[in-house]
C-alpha positions as CSV (number, residue, x, y, z in Angstrom):
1,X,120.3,282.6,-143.7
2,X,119.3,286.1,-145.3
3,X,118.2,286.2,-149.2
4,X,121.5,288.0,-149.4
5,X,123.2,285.4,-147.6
6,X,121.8,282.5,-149.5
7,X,123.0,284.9,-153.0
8,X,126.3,284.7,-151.9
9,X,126.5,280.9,-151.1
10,X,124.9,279.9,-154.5
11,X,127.7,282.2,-156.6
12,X,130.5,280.3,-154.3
13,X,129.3,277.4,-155.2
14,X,129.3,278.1,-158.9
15,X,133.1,278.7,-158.0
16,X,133.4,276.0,-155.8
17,X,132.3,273.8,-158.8
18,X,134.3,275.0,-161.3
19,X,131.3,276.0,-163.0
20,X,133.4,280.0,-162.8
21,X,136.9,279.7,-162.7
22,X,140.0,281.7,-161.1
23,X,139.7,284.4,-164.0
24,X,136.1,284.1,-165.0
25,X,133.9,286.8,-166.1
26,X,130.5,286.7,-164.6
27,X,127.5,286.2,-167.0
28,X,125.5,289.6,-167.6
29,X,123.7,290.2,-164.5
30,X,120.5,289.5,-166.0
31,X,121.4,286.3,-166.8
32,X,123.2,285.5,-163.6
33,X,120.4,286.3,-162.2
34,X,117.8,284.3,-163.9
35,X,119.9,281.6,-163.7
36,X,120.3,281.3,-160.2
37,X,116.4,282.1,-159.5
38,X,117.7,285.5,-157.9
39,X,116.7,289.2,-158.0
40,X,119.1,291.8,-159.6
41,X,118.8,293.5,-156.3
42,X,120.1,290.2,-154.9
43,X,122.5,290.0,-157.1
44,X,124.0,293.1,-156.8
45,X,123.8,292.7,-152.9
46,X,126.2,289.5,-153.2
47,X,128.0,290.9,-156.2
48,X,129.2,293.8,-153.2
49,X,130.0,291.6,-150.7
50,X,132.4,288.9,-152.5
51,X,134.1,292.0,-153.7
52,X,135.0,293.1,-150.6
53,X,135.7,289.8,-149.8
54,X,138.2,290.0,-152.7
55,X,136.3,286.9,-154.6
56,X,135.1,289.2,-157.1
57,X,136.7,292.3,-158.8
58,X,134.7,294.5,-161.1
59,X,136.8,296.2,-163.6
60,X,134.6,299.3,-165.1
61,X,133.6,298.9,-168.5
62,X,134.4,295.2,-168.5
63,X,132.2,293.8,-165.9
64,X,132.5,291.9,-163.2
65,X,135.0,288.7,-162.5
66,X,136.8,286.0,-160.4
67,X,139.9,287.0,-159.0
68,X,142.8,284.8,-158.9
69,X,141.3,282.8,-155.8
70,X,145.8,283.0,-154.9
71,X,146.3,282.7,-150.8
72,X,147.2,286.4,-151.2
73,X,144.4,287.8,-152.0
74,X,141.7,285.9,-150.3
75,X,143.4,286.2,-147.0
76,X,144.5,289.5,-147.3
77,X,141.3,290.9,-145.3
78,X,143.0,288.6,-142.1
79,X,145.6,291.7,-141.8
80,X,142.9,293.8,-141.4
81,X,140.5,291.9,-139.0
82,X,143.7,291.2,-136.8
83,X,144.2,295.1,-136.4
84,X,141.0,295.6,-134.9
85,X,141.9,292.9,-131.7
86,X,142.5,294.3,-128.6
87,X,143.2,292.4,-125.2
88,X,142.9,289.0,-124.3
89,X,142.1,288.5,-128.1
90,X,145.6,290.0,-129.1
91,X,146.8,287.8,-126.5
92,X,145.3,285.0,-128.4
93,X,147.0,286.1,-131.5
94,X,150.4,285.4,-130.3
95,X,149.7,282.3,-128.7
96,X,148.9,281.1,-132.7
97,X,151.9,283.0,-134.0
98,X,153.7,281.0,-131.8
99,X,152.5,277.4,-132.8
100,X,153.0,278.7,-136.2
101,X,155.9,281.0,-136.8
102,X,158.7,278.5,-135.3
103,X,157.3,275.2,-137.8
104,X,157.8,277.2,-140.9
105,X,161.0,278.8,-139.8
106,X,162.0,275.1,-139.4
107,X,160.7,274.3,-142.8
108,X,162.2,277.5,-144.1
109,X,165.2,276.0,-143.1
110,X,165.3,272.9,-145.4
111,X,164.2,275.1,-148.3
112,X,165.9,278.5,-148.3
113,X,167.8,279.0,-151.6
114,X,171.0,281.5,-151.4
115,X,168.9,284.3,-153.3
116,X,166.8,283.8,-150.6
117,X,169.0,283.5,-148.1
118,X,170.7,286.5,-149.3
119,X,167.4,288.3,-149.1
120,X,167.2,287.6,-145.2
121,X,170.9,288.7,-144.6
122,X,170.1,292.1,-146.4
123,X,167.2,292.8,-143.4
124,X,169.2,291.7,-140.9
125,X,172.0,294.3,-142.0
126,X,169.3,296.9,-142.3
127,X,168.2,296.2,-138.8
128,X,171.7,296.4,-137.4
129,X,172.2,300.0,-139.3
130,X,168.3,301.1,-137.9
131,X,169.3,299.8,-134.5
132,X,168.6,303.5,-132.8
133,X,165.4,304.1,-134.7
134,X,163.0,301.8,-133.3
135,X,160.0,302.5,-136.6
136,X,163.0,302.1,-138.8
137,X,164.1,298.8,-137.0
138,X,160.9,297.6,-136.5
139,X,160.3,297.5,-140.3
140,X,163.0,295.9,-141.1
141,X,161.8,293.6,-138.2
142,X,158.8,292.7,-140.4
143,X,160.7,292.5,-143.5
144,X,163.2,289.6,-142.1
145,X,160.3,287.4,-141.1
146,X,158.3,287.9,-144.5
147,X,161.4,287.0,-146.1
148,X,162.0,283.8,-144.0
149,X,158.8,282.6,-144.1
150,X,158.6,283.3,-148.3
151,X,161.5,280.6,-148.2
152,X,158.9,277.9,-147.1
153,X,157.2,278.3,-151.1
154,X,154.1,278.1,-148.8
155,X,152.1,281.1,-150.3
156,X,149.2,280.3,-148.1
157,X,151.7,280.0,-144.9
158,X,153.0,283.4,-145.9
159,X,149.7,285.0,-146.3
160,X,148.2,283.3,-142.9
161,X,151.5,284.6,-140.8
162,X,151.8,287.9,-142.6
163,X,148.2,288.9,-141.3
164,X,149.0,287.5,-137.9
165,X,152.0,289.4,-137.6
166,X,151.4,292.8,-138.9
167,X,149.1,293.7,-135.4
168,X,152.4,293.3,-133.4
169,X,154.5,295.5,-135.5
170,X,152.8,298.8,-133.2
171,X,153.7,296.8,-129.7
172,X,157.2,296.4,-131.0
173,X,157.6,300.2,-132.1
174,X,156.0,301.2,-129.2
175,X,158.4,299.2,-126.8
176,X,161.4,299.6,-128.5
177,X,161.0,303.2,-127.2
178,X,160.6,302.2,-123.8
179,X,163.2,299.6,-123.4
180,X,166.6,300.6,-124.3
181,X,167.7,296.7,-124.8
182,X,165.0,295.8,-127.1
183,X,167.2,296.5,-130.1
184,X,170.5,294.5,-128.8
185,X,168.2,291.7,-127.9
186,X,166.0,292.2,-131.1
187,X,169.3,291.8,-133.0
188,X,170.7,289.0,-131.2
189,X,167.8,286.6,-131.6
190,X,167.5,287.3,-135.1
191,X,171.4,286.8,-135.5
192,X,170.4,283.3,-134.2
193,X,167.4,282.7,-136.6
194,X,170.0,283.7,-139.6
195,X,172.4,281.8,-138.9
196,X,170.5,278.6,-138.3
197,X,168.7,279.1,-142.0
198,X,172.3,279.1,-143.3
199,X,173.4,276.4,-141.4
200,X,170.1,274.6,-142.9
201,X,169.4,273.0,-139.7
202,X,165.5,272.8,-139.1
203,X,165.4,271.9,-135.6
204,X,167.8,274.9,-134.3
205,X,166.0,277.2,-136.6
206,X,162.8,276.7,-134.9
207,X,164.1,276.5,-131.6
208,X,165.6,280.3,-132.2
209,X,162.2,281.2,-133.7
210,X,160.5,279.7,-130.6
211,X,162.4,282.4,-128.5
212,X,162.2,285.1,-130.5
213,X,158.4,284.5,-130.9
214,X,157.9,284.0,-126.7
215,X,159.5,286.5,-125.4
216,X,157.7,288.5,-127.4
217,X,154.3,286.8,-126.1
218,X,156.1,287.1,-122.5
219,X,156.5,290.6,-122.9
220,X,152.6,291.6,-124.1
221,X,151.4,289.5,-121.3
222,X,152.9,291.9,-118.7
223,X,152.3,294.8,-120.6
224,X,148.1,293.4,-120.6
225,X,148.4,293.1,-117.3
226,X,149.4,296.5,-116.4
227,X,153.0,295.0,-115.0
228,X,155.8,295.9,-117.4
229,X,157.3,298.5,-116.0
230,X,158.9,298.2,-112.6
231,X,159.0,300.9,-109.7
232,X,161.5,303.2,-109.9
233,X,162.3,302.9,-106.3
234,X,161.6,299.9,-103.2
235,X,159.7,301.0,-100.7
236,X,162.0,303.0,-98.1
237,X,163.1,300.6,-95.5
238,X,162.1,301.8,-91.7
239,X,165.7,302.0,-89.8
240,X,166.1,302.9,-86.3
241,X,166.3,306.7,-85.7
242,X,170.3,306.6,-84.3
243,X,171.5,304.7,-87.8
244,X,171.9,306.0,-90.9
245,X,169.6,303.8,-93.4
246,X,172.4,301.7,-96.2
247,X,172.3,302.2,-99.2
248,X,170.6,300.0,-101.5
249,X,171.9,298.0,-104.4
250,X,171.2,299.7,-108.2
251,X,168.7,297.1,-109.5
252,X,168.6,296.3,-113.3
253,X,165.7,297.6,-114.5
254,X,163.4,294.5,-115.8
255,X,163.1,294.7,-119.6
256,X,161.3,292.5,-121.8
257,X,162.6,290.7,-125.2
258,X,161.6,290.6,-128.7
């Protein structure tokens, strides 16, 4: 470990301890300091990076304290690492969104009040009324989901899945412009999530979350691998030179779900 490092470990564990508390000012840096058997360079170094790790806040003029340790804001950076995945990686991300994403819908499920459940009808009837703008329904997309998985009281769940999900928001957006189903579909499977939360039944919730969630993953496996478009056209058949070739069958194009 770096000094730096080893700064930073010794002021989580006074945290850790209980030694500073969810709320605590931090000592005068001089005495932080010589308490811990650190340098104020040191100390400021570790200071820096437990702020950006959102451990910390300093509030000018008042010093420097311990945030309110809540799921929110310690996980709130895993939004931001998940945006800079690319690849295989993103690939990754969905496979965890899926183990996820259909448990807590289950739980949702058994715990959705009606205000909350009222709260996921609203998105759903902004999606349908966004259905030609694929930003617009996308965002309501986002909005559904946060508000399903809020109905777990899970704030750590919520904060976990929130992060994970906000990377796929772009692929969504960006295919809904391609694939003239994706809304119809979109809608359809989160008709089936809705109605399952009112119906309070756990195990068809998360089986409608399960295919939401996949086809999704289905879809940004094709798209990785460079196949989800189709050709516009087969290959012209070779015909004999007195016949007139037959025309073929119109083929539905291939389009993926959400």
């Amino acid at each position: 470990m770096s000094l730096t490092d080893k700064a930073i470990s010794r002021i989580r564990e006074l945290i850790r301890s209980g030694a500073l508390s969810a709320g605590a000012r931090l000592p005068p840096e001089p005495q932080l300091a010589a308490q811990l058997g650190l340098s104020r360079n040191l100390m400021r170094e570790a200071v820096k990076a437990l702020v950006v790790a959102r451990v910390l806040e300093i509030r000018r003029g008042d010093g420097t304290y311990v945030t309110s340790l809540e799921p929110g804001v310690l996980l709130e950076g895993v939004g931001s690492a998940v945006e800079l995945l690319r690849g295989e990686t993103l690939l990754e991300l969905t496979e965890v969104r899926r183990l996820f994403e259909p448990v807590a819908t289950a739980l949702a499920a058994t715990r959705i009040s009606g205000h909350e459940l009222n709260d996921v009808r609203r998105h759903l009837a902004a999606m349908r009324t966004a259905r030609d703008d694929a930003e617009q329904l996308n965002m309501h997309d986002t909005a559904f989901h946060h508000a399903v998985i809020a109905a777990t009281g899970n704030q750590t769940l919520v904060s976990l899945l929130g992060g994970i999900s906000g990377r796929t928001v772009r692929a969504r957006v960006w295919r809904g412009m391609v694939d003239d189903d994706a809304a119809d579909r979109t809608l359809a499977e989160h008709e089936a999530i809705y109605e399952a939360l009112a119906a309070g039944d756990g195990a068809l919730a998360q089986a409608a979350a399960l295919v939401h969630v996949s086809t999704t993953e289905k879809w940004l496996r094709r798209h990785l691998a460079g196949d989800d478009e189709e050709p516009d056209h087969e290959p012209e058949a070779e015909v004999e030179p007195d016949h007139e070739p037959q025309p073929r069958p119109e083929r539905e194009p291939a389009v993926p779900a959400d």
